[in-house]
Rosetta silent file (secondary structure, phi, psi, omega in degrees, C-alpha in Angstrom):
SEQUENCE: XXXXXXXXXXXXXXXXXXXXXXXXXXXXXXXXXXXXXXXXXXXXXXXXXXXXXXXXXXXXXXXXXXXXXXXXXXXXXXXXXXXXXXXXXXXXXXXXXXXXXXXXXXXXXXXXXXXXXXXXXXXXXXXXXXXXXXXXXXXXXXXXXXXXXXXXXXXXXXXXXXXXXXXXXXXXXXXXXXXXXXXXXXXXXXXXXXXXXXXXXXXXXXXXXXX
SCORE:     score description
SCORE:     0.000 S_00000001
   1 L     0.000  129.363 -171.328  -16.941   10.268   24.296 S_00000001
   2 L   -91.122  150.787  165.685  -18.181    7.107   23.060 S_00000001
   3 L   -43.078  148.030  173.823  -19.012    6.429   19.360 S_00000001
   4 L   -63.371  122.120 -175.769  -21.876    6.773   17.497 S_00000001
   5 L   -98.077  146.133  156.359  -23.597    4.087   15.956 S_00000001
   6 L   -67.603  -24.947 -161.566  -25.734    4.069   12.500 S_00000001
   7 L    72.514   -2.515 -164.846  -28.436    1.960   14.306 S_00000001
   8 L   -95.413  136.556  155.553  -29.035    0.240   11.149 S_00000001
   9 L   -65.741   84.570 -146.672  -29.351   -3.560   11.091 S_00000001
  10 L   163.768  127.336 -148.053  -26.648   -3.961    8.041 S_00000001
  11 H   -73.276  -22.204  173.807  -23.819   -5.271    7.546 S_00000001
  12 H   -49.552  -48.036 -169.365  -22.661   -1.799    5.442 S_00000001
  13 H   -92.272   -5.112  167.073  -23.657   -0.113    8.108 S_00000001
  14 H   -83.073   -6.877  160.672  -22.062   -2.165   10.828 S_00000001
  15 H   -80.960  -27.196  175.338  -18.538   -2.148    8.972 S_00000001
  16 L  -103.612   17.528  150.922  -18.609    1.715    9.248 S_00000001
  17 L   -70.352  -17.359 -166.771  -19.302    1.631   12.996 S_00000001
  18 L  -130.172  -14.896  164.014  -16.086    0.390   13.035 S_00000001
  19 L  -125.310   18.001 -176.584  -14.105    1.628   10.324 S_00000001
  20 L   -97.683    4.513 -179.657  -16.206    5.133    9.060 S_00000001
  21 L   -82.466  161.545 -171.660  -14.556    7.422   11.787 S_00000001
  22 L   -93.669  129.160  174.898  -11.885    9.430   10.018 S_00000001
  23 L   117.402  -17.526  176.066   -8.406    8.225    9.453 S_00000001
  24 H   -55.139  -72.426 -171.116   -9.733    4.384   10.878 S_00000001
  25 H   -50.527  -44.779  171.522   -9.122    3.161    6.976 S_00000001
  26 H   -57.554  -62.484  159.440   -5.867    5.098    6.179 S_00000001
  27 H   -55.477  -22.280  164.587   -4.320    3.434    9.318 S_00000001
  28 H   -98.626    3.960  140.190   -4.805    0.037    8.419 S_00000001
  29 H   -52.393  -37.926 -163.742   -3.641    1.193    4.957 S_00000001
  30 H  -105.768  -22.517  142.601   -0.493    1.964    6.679 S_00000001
  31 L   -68.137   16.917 -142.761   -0.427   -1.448    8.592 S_00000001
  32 L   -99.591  -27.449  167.343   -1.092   -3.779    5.903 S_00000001
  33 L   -94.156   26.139  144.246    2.634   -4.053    5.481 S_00000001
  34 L   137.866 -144.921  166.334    2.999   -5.195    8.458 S_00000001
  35 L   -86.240  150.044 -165.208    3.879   -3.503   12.008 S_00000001
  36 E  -123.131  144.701  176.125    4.200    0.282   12.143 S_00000001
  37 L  -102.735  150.670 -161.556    5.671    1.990   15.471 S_00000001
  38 H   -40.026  -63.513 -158.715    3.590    5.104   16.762 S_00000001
  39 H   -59.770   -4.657  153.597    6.020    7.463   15.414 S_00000001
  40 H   -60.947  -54.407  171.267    5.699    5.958   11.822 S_00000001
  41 H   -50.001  -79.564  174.781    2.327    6.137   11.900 S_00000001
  42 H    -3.821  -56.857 -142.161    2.544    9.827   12.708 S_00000001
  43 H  -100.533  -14.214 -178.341    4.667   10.408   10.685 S_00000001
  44 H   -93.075    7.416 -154.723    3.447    8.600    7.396 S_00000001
  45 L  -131.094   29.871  176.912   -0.142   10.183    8.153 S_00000001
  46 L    -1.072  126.654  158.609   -0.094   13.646    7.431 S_00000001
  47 L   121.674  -61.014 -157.547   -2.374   15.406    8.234 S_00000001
  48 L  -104.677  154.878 -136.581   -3.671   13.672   11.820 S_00000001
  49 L  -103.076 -171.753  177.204   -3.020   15.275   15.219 S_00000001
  50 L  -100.085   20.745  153.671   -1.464   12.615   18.222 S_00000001
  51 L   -95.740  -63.616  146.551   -4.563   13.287   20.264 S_00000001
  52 H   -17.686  -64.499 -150.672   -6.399   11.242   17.007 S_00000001
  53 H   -82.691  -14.791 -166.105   -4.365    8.868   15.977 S_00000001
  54 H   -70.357  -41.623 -164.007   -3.839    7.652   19.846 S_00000001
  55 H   -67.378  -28.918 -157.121   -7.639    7.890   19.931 S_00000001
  56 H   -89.093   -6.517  170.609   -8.503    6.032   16.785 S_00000001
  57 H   -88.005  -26.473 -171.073   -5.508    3.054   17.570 S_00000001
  58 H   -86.634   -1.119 -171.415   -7.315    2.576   21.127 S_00000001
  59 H   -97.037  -40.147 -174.411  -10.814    2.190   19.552 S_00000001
  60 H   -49.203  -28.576 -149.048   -9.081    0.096   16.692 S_00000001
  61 H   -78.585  -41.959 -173.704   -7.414   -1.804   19.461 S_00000001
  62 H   -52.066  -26.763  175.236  -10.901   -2.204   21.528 S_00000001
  63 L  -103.589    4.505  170.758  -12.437   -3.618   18.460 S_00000001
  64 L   104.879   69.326  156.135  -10.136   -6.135   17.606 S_00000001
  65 L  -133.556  -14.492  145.442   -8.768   -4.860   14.606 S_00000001
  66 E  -161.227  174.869 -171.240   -5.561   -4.225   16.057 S_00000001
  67 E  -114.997  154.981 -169.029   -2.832   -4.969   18.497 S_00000001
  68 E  -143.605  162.094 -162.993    0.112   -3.543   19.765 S_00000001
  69 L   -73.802  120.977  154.960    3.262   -5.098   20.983 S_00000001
  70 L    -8.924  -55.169  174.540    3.864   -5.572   24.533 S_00000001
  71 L  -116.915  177.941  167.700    7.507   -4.597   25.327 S_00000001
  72 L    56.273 -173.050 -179.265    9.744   -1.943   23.602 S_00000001
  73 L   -50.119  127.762  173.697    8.684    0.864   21.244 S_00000001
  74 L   -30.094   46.547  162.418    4.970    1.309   20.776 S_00000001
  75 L   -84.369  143.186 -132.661    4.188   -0.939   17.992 S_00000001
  76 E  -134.903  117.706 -179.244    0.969   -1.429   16.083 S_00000001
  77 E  -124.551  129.884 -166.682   -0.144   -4.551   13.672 S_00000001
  78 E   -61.982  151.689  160.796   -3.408   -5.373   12.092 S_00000001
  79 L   -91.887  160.671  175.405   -5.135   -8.500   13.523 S_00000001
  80 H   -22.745  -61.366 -144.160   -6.714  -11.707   11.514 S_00000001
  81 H   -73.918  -28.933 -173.732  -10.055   -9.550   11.389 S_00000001
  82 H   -52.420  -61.087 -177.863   -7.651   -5.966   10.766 S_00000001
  83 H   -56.512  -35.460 -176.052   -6.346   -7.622    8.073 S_00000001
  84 L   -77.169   13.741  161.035   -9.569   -9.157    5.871 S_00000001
  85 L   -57.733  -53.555 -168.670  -10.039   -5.281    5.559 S_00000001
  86 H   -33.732  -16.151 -174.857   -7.882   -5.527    3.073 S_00000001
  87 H   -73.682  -37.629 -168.261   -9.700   -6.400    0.177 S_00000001
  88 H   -60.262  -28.880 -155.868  -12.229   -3.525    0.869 S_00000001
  89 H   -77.331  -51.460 -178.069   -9.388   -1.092    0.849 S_00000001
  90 H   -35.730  -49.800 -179.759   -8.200   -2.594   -2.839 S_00000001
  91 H   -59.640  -47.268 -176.733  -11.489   -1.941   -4.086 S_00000001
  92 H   -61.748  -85.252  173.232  -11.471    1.835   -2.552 S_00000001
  93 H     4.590  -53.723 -157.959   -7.974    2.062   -4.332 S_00000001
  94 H  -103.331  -17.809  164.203   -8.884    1.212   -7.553 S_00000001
  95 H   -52.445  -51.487 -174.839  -11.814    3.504   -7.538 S_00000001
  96 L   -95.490   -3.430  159.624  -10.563    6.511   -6.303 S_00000001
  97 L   -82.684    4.817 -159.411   -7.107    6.303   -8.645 S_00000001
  98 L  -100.634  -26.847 -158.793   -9.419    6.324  -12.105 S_00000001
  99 L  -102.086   -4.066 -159.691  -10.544    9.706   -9.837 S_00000001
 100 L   -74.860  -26.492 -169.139   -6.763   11.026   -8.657 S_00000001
 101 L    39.363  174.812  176.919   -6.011   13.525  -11.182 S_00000001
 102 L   -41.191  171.088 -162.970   -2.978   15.651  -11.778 S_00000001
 103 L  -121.499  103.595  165.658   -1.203   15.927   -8.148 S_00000001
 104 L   -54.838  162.270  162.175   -1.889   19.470   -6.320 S_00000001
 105 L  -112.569   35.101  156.794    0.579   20.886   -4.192 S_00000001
 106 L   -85.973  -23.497  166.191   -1.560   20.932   -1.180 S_00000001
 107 L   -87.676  125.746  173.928   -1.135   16.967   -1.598 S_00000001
 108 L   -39.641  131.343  157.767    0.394   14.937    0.641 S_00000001
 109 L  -156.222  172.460  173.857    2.247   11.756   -0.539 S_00000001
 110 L  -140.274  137.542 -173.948    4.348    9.084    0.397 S_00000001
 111 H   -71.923    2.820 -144.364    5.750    6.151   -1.953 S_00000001
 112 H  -127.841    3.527 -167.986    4.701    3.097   -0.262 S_00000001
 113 H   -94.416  -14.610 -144.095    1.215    4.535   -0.463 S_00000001
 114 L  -108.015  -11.529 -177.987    1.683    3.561   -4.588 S_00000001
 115 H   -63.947  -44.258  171.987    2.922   -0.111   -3.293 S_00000001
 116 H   -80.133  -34.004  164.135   -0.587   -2.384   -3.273 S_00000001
 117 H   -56.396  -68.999 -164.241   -1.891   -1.073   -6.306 S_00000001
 118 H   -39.055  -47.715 -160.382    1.463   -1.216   -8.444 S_00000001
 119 H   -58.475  -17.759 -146.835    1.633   -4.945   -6.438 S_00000001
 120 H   -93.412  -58.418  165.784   -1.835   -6.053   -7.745 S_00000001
 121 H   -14.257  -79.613 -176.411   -0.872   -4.645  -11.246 S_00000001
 122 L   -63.130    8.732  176.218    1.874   -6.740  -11.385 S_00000001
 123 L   -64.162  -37.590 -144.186    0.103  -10.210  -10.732 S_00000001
 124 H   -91.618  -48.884 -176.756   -0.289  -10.857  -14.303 S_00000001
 125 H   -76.572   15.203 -163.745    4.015  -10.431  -14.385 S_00000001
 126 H  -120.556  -70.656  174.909    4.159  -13.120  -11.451 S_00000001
 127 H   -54.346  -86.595 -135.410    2.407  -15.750  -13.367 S_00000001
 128 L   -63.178  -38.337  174.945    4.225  -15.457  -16.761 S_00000001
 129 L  -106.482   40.436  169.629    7.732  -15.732  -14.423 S_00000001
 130 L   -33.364   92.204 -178.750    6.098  -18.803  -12.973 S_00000001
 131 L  -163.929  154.167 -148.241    9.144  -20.745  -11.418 S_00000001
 132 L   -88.999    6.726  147.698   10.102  -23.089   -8.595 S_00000001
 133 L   -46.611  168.172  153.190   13.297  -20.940   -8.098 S_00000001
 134 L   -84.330  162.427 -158.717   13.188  -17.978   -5.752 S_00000001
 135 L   -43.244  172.545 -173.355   10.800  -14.864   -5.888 S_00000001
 136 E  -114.190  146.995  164.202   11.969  -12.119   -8.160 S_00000001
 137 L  -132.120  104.219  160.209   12.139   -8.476   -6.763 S_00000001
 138 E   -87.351  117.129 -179.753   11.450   -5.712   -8.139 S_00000001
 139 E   -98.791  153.349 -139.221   12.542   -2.726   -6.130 S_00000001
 140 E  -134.427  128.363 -176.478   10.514    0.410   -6.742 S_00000001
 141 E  -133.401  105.649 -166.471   12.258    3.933   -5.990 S_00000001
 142 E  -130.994   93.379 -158.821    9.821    6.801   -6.155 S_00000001
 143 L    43.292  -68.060 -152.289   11.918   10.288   -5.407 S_00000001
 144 L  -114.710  -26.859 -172.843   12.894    9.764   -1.421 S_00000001
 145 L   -57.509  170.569  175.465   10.429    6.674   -0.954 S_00000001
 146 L   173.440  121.216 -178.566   11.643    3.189   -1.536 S_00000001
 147 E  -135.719 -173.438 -166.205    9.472   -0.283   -1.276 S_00000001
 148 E  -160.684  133.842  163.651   10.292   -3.654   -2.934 S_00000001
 149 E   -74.082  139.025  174.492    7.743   -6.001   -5.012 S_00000001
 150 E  -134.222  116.418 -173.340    8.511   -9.769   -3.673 S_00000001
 151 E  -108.131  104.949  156.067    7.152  -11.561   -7.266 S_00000001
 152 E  -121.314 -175.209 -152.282    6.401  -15.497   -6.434 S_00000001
 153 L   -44.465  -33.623 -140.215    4.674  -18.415   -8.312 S_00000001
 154 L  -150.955    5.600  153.758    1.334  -17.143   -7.842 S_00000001
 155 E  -139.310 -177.200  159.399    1.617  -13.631   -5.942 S_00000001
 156 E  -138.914  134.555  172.472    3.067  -10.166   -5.138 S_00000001
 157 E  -127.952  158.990 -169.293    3.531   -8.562   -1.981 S_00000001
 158 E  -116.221  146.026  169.654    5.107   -5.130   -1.161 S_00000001
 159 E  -143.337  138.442  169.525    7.329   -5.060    1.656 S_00000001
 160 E   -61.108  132.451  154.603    8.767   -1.196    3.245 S_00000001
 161 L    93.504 -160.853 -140.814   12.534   -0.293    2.206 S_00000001
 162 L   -91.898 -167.283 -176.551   15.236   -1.233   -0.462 S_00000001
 163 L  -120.480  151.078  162.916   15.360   -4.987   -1.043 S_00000001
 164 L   -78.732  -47.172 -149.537   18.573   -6.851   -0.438 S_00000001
 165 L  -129.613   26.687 -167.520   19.400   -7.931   -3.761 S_00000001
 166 L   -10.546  145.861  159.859   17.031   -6.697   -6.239 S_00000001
 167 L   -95.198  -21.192  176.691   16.685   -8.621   -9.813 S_00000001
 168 E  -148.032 -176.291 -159.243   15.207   -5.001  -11.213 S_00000001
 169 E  -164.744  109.907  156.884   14.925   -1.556   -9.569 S_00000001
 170 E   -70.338  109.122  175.680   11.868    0.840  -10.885 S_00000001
 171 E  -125.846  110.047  157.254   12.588    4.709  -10.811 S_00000001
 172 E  -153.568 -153.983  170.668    9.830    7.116  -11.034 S_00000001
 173 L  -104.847 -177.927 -147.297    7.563    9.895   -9.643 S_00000001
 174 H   -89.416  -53.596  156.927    4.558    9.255   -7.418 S_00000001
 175 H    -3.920  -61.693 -179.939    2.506   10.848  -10.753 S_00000001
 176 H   -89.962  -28.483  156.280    3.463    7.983  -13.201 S_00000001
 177 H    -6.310  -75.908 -145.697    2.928    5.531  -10.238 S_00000001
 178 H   -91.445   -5.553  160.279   -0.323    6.142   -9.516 S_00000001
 179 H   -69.213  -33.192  161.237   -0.937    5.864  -13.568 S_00000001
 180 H   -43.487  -69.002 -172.313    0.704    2.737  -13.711 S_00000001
 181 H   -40.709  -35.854 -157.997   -1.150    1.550  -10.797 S_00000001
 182 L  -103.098   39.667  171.560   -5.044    2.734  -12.201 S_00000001
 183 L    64.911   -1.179 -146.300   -3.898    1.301  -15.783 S_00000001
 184 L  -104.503   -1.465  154.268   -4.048    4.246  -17.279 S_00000001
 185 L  -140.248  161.869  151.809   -0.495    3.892  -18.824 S_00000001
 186 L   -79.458  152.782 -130.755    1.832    1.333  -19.537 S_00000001
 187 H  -100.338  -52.867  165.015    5.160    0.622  -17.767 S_00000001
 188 H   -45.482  -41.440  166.810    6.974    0.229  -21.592 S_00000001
 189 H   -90.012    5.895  168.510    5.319    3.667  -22.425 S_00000001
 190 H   -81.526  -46.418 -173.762    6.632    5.666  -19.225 S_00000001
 191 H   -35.598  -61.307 -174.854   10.055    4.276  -20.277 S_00000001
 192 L   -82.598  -20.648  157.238   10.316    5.411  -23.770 S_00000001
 193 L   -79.489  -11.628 -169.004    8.887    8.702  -22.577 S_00000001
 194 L   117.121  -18.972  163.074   11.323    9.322  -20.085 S_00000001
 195 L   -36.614  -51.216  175.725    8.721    8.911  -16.786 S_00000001
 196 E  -139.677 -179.442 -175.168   10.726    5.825  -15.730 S_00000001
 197 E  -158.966  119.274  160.642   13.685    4.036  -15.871 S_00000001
 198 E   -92.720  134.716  179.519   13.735    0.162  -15.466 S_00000001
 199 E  -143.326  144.696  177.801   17.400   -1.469  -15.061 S_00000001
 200 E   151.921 -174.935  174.067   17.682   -5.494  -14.217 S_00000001
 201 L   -71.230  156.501 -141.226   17.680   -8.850  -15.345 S_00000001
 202 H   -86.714  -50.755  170.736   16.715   -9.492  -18.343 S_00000001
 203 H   -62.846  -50.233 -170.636   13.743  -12.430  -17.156 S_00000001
 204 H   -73.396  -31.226 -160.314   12.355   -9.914  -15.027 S_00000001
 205 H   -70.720  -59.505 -150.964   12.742   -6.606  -16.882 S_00000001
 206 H   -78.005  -20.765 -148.337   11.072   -7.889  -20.600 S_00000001
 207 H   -82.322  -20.497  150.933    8.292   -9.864  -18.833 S_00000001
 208 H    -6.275  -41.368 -143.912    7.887   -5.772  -17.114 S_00000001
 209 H   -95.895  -65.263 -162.798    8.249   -4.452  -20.530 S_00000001
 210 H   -86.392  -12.755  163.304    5.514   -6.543  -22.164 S_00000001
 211 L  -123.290    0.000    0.000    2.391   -7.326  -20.267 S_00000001
């Protein structure tokens, strides 16, 4: 059945011809760190049935916003235009965590969902450990989940799994996360309550501790 259009001449409404069907935003939330394999998708997407997500990656694919690899396992990566989503999605992010509340237990989570906010956070801790050396890592362990912060002159990016070498290693629940992430606490006052537990070098850990 083909999609629906708004009709409207507007660019609002011509970005949600193409990304307002449901679950189109959450998947390129789940590519942004790069390529995802079907069963990844699936499986990081609670929630959506495989007669969806196959439909909403071939519509994705049809509009350019992504692509999927050629040989081998079914793998799926945002394109140039997939990607310049991204900003919109930040913006969604930071809206709807000042709105997140306490954590039901009808909700679904995953850690890596807590990775672009926390990375965004942490821009401010990127600059202050300005240095022509290599990036800094903070690896971020949130109960089964596990991503890694890559800290360089003048960004942060999250990259999926453990890091090889961490310089510090974050441990907390997806709760003080997403509090971190919306501002709403500071990373020195989950510590001293007991919420998290930072271990590491010393450069990385204090400039953590203090801004």
């Amino acid at each position: 059945m083909p999609r629906r259009s708004y009709d409207h001449y507007c660019g609002i409404a011509r970005a949600l011809d193409h990304l307002g069907e449901r679950w189109a935003l959450l998947i390129v939330r789940e590519l942004l760190a790069g390529p995802r394999r079907y069963s990844d998708l699936l499986a990081d997407l609670p929630g959506i049935s495989t007669d969806v997500l196959a439909t909403r990656l071939r519509q994705m694919e049809s509009d350019g916003l992504v692509t999927r690899a050629r040989a081998g396992a079914r793998t799926y990566q945002l394109t140039e235009a997939g990607a310049a989503v991204a900003p919109i999605l930040d913006a969604l992010c930071d809206w709807g965590l000042d709105r997140l509340g306490p954590r039901t237990t009808g909700d679904a989570v995953r850690g890596h969902w807590f990775a672009a906010p926390l990375a965004r956070r942490l821009r401010p801790v990127a600059t202050a450990v300005r240095t022509t050396a290599d990036p800094l890592t903070l690896q971020v362990q949130l109960n089964e989940a596990c991503f890694h912060l890559v800290l360089t002159a003048d960004d942060v990016r999250h990259v999926d799994g453990p890091a090889p070498r961490p310089d510090a290693v974050l441990t907390t629940g997806a709760q003080t996360a997403a509090a971190l992430a919306a501002g709403q606490t500071h990373l020195a006052d989950a510590v001293s309550a007991g919420d998290a537990k930072l271990e590491g070098t010393p450069a990385l850990t204090e400039a953590l501790l203090t801004r």
